[in-house]
C-alpha positions as CSV (number, residue, x, y, z in Angstrom):
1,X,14.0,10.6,11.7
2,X,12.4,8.3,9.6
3,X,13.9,7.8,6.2
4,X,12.1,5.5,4.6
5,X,8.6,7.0,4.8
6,X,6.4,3.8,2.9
7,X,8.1,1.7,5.3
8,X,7.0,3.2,7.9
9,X,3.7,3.4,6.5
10,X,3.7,-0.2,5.8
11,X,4.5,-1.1,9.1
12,X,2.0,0.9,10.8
13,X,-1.0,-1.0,8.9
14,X,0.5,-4.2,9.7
15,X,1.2,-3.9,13.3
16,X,-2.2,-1.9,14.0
17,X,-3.9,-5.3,11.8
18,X,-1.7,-8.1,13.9
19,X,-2.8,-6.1,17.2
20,X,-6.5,-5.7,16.1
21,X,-6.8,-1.7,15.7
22,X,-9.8,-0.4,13.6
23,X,-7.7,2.9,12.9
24,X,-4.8,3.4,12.3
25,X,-3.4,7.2,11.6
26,X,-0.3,8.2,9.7
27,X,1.6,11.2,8.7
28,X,0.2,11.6,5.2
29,X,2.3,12.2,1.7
30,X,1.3,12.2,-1.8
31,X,2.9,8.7,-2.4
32,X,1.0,7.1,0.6
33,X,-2.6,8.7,-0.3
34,X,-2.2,7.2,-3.7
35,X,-1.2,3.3,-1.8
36,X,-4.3,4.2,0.3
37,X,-6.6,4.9,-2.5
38,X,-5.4,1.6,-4.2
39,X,-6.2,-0.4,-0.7
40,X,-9.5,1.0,-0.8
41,X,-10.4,0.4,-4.2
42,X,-9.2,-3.3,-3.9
43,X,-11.1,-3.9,-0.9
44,X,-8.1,-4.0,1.5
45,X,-9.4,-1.7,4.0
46,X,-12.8,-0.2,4.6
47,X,-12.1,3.4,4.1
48,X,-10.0,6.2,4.9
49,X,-9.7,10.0,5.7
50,X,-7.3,12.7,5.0
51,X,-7.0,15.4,7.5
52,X,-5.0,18.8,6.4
53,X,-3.9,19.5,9.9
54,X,-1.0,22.3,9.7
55,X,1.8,21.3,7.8
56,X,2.0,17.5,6.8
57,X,-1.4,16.5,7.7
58,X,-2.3,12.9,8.4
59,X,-4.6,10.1,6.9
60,X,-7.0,7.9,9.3
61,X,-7.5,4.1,7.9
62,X,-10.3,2.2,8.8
63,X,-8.9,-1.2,8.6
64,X,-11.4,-4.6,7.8
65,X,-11.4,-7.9,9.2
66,X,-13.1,-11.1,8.5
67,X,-16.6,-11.1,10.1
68,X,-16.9,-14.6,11.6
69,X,-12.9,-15.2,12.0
70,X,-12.2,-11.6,13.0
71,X,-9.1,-12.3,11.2
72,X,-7.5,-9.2,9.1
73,X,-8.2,-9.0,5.7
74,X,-4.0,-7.7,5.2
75,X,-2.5,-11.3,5.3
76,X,1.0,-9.8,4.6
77,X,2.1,-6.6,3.3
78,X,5.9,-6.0,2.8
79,X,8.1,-3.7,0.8
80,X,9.8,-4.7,-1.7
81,X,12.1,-1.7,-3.2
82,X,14.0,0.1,-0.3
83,X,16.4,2.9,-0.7
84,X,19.3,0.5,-0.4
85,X,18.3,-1.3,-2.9
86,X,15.6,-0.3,-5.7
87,X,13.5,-2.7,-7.7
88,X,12.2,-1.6,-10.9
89,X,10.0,-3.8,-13.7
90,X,9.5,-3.0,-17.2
91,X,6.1,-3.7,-18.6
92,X,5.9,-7.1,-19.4
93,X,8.3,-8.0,-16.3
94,X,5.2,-7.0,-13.9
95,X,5.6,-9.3,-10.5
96,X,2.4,-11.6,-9.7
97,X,1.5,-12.1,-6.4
98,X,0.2,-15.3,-5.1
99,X,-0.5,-16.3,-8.9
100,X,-2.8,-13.2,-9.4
101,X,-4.5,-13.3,-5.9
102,X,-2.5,-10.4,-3.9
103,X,-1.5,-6.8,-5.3
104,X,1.6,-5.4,-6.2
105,X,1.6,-1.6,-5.7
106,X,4.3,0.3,-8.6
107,X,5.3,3.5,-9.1
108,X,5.3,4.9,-12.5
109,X,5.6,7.9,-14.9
110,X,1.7,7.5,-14.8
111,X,1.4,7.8,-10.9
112,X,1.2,5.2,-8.3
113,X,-0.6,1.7,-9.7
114,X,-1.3,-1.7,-9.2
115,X,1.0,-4.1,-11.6
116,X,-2.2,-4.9,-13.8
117,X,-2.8,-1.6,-14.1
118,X,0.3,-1.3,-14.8
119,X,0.5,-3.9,-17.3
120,X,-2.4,-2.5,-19.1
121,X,-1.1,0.7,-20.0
122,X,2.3,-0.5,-20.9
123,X,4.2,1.2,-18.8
124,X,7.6,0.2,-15.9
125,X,8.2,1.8,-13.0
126,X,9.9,1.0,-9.1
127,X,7.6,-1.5,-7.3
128,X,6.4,-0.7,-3.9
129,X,4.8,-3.0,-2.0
130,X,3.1,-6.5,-2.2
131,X,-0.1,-7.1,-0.2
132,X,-2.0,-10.3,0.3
């Protein structure tokens, strides 16, 4: 039993990127289509899928790599606030990754978000993940 579901789905995407996997498939959640609509949209992975099988369902990631280096475009994606310990930032306390270069995934009374995003509508929340 898993209890930390984005962790889980965190770790998934990195291990299938280190090992060189073009998909990768997940249990899906509501939480984890919304991080999986932000990779896509900030060019993190190629595209995705969500499948309705049954009960949960699951979500199929197509994951990108450099073209001549065939390295994986997902440098480094870790979480950040765990059950143990939750991190929240208020709007103008939004974390920067790599000086504006990487993401930083937050959920807020808005839905799920990037930190500019975020930032831009003025509003806190617990953040996620970073990814670089």
């Amino acid at each position: 039993m898993v209890t930390d579901t984005i962790a889980d789905y965190l770790t998934r995407v990195r291990n299938a990127s280190s090992a060189g996997h073009r998909v990768v498939e997940i249990p899906a959640s509501n939480v984890k289509k919304e991080i999986t609509k932000i990779l896509f949209d900030q060019g993190y992975i190629l595209s995705y899928k969500f499948e309705d099988d049954k009960v949960q369902g699951s979500i199929k990631i197509a994951l990108k790599y450099d073209k001549e280096t065939k390295e994986p475009v997902i440098k480094k994606i870790q979480r950040i606030s765990k059950p143990g310990l939750r991190k929240y930032a208020n709007s103008g306390d939004m974390p920067r990754v790599l000086n504006g270069l990487g993401i930083a995934i937050v959920s807020t009374s808005h839905g799920v978000m990037t930190s500019k995003q975020a930032k831009k509508e003025n509003v806190g929340g617990e953040v996620l993940c970073y990814v670089y």
